[in-house]
N, C-alpha and C positions, 0 to 999 in steps of 0.2 A: 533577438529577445526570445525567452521561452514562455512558451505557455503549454498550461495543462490544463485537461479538462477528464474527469471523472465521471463513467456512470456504472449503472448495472443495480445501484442497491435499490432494496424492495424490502417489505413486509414479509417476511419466514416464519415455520412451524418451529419449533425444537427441533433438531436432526435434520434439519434441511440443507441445501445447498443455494453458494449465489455464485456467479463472478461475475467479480469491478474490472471495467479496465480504465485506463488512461490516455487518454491522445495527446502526443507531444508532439509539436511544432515549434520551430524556431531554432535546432539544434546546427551549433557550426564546428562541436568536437564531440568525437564517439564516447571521451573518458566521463563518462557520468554513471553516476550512483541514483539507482533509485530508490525508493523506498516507499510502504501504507507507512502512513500512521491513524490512529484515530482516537477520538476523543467522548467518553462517556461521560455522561449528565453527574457532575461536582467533581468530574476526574480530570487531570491534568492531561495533559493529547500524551501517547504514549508511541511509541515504535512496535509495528507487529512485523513487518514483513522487510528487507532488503535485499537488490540483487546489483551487484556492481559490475564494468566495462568486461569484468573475466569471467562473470558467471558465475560471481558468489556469491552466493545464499545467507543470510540469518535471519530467523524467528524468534521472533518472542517465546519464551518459552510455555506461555500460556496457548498459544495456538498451534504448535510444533506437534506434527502427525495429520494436522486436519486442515491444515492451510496451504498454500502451494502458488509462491510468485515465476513469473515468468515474464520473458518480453518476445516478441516476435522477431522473425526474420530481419525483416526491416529497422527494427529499433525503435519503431515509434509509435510503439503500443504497448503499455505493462499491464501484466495485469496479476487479477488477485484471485484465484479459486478458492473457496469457502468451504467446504463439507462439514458435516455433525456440529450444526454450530446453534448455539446455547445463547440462553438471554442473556448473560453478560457478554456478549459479541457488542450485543446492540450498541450503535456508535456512530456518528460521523465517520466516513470514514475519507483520507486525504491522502491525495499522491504528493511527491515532490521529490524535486532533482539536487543533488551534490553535483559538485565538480572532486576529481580524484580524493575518491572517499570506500574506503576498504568498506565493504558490509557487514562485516562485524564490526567494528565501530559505529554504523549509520545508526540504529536505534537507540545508540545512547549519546547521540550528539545532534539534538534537534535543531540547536542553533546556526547549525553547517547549510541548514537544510535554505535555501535562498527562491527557490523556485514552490510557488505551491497551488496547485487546483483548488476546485471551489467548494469542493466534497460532495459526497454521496451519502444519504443515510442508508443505515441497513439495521433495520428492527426484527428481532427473534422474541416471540411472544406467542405464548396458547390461546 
């Protein structure tokens, strides 16, 4: 079984920085897609961030320059670095795992998404 768990989010300035990461446990095959998503107050959860088993990348285009996914050595840590990030950041924000799932595809196919933490909030406010 997989599970994830999320932290790092916190209360930020306007132009601030955070990073999320994620703890995975329970994996029994490397082919997984990860991906943020997160979910803002009346907004549907949306796709920011994915990186799949080859190391490919897609951003949401709203965060694309200032965001930056990655996973460790090991594989069982992703994470989310945040830079110059703006109140509309503010969001839950949630990991979750695909099985063979290209990342460009991952943020527009939430439904794939089967594995999910419990989230992190991360607030950008003056």
């Amino acid at each position: 079984q997989v599970q994830l768990a999320e932290s790092g989010g916190d209360s930020v300035l306007p132009g601030g920085s955070l990073r999320l990461s994620c703890q995975a446990s329970g994996y029994t095959d490397s082919n997984w897609c990860m991906t943020w998503f997160r979910q803002r107050s009346g907004k549907p959860r949306e796709g920011v961030a994915s990186i799949d088993n080859n190391g490919r990348t897609d951003y949401a285009d709203s965060v694309k320059g200032r965001f930056h996914i990655s996973q460790d050595n090991t594989k069982n840590t992703l994470w989310l670095q945040m830079d110059n990030l703006k109140p509309e950041d503010s969001a839950m924000y949630y990991c979750a795992a695909a099985l063979k799932l290209w990342a460009d595809y991952a943020l527009d196919v939430i439904d794939d998404f089967h594995y999910w933490g419990q989230g992190t909030q991360v607030t950008v406010s003056s």
